[in-house]
C-alpha positions in Angstrom: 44.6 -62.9 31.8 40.8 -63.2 32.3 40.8 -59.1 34.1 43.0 -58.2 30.5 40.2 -59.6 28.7 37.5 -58.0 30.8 38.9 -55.1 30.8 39.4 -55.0 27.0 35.5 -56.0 26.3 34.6 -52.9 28.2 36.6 -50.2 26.9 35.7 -52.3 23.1 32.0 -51.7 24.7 32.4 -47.9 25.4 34.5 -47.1 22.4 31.5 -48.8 20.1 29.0 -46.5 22.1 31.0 -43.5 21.9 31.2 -44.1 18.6 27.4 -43.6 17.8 26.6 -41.1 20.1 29.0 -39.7 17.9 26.8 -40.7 14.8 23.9 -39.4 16.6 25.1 -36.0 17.3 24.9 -34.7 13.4 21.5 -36.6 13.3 19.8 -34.8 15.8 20.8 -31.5 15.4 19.5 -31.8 11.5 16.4 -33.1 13.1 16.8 -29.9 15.9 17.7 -27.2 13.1 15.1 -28.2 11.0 12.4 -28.4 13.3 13.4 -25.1 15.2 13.5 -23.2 11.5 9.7 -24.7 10.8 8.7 -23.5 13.8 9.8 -20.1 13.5 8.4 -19.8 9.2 5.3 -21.0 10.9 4.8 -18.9 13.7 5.5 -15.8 11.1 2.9 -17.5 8.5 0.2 -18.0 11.1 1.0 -14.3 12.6 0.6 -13.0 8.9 -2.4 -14.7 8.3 -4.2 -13.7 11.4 -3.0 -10.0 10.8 -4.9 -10.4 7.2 -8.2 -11.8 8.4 -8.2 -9.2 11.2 -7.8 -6.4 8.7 -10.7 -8.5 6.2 -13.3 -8.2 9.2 -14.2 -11.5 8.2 -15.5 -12.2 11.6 -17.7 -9.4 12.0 -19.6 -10.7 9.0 -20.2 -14.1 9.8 -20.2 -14.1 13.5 -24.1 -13.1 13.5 -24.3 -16.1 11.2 -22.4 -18.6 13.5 -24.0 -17.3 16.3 -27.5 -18.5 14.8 -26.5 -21.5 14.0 -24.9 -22.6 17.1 -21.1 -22.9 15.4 -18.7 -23.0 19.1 -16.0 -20.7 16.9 -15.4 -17.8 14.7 -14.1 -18.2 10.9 -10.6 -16.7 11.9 -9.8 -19.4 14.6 -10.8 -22.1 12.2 -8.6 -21.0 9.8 -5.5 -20.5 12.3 -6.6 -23.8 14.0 -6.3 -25.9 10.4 -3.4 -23.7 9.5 -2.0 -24.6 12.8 -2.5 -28.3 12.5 -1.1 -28.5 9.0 2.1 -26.5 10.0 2.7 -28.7 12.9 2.2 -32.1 10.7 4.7 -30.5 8.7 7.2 -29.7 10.7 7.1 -33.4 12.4 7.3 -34.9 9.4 9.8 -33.0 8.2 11.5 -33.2 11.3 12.3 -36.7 11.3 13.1 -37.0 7.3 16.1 -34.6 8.5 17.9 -37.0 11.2 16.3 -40.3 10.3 15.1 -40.6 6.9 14.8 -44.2 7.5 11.9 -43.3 9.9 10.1 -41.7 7.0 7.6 -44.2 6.4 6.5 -43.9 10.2 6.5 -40.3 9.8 4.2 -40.6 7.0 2.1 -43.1 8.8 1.9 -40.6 12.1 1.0 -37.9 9.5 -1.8 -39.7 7.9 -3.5 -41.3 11.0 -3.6 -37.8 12.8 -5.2 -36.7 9.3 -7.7 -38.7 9.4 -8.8 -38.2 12.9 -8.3 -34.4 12.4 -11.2 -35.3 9.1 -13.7 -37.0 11.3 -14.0 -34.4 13.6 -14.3 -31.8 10.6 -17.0 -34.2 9.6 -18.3 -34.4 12.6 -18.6 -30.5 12.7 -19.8 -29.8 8.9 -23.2 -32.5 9.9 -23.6 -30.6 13.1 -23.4 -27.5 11.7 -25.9 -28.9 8.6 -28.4 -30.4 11.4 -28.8 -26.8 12.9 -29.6 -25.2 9.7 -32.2 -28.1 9.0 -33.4 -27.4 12.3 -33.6 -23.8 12.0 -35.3 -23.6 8.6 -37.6 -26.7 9.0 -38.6 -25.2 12.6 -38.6 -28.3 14.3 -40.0 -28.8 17.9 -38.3 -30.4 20.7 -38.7 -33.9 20.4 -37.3 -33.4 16.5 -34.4 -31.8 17.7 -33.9 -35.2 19.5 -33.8 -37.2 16.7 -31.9 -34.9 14.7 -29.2 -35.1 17.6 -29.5 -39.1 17.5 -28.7 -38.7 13.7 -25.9 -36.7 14.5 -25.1 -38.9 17.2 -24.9 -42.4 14.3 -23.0 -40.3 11.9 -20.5 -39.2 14.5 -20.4 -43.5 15.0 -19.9 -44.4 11.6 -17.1 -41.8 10.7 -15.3 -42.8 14.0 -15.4 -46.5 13.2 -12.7 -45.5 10.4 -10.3 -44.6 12.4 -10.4 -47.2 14.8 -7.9 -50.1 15.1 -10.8 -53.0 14.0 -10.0 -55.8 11.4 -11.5 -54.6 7.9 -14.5 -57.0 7.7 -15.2 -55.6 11.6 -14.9 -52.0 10.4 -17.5 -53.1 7.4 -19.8 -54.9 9.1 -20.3 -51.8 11.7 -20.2 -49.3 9.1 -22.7 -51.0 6.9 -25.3 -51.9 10.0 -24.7 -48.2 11.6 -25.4 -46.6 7.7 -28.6 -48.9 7.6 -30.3 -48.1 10.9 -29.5 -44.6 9.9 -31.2 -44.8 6.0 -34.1 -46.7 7.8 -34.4 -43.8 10.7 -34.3 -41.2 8.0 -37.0 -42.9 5.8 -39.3 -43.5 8.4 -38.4 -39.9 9.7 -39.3 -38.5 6.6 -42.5 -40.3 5.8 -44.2 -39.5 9.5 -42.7 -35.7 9.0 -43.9 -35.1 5.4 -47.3 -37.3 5.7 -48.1 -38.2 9.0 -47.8 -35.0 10.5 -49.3 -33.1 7.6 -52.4 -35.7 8.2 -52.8 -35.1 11.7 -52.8 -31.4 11.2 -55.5 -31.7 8.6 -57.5 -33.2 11.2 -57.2 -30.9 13.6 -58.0 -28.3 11.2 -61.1 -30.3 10.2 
């Protein structure tokens, strides 16, 4: 009587298993199909849109202005890097909506957080790229160039303290300490370059 019994909780055990395998079939291959159809409309939009900027000669007029100002890329990767990106958020997301719409909201939260890391380095670029043209047209010497890296260097900290996993008041407190020794750097910066410098130049002229 007991082996009857075993035997029936085990086939109950399979039978409820089979069962949503089952269940999961349809699931995944929505979550398949639509993923495999994304990927193939955005391999075709990507290909189009290189084919365009190649025939624009985009590049070949602002390469010689990259190259100046130290930019590690040309215009068309950019765009096919952040077209890229987008596509693939997309197609995750959507992805997962298909088969497991109750998932969405972790979709949504994958989507945002890999946003917003995505942002900071796009931050992170536009200052560097900023600091260079500064640089170029203020014809700093070496030691400026220094501290022009170490203000690239505390903006790179305070955008990257966003995304981090600290408690708000943590995330404030760093934020707000980083953004004043960066005001106070600049200031002082600014008054040495502007009159300081300009004084001791004076002198030596005198």
């Amino acid at each position: 009587m007991a082996q009857q019994v075993g035997g029936t909780g085990l086939e109950e055990a399979i039978r409820l298993t089979l069962r949503d395998l089952a269940g999961l079939v349809p699931r995944l291959a929505a979550s398949v199909i639509t993923g495999a159809v994304l990927i193939l409309v955005s391999v075709l939009v990507v290909r189009l849109v290189s084919r365009l900027l190649r025939l624009s000669r985009i590049d070949e007029i602002l390469d010689p202005v990259f190259q100046r100002y130290g930019v590690p890329f040309t215009f068309s990767s950019l765009v096919n890097g952040l077209l890229v990106f987008a596509l693939t958020l997309l197609t995750l997301y959507a992805s997962i909506v298909a088969g497991f719409p109750e998932y969405g909201w972790a979709a949504a939260e994958i989507v945002t957080v890999t946003a917003r890391i995505a942002s900071v380095f796009v931050m992170i670029l536009l200052v560097y790229v900023t600091i260079n043209y500064v640089t170029e047209k203020l014809r700093m010497e070496k030691g400026l160039r220094g501290f022009m890296a170490l203000v690239l260097f505390d903006i790179s900290l305070i955008l990257l303290v966003d995304v981090t996993a600290l408690s708000p008041v943590v995330k404030q407190a760093l934020a707000w300490g980083l953004s004043l020794g960066l005001g106070l750097s600049i200031a002082v910066f600014t008054a040495w370059y502007f009159f300081g410098r300009r004084g001791e130049t004076a002198g030596q002229q005198a």
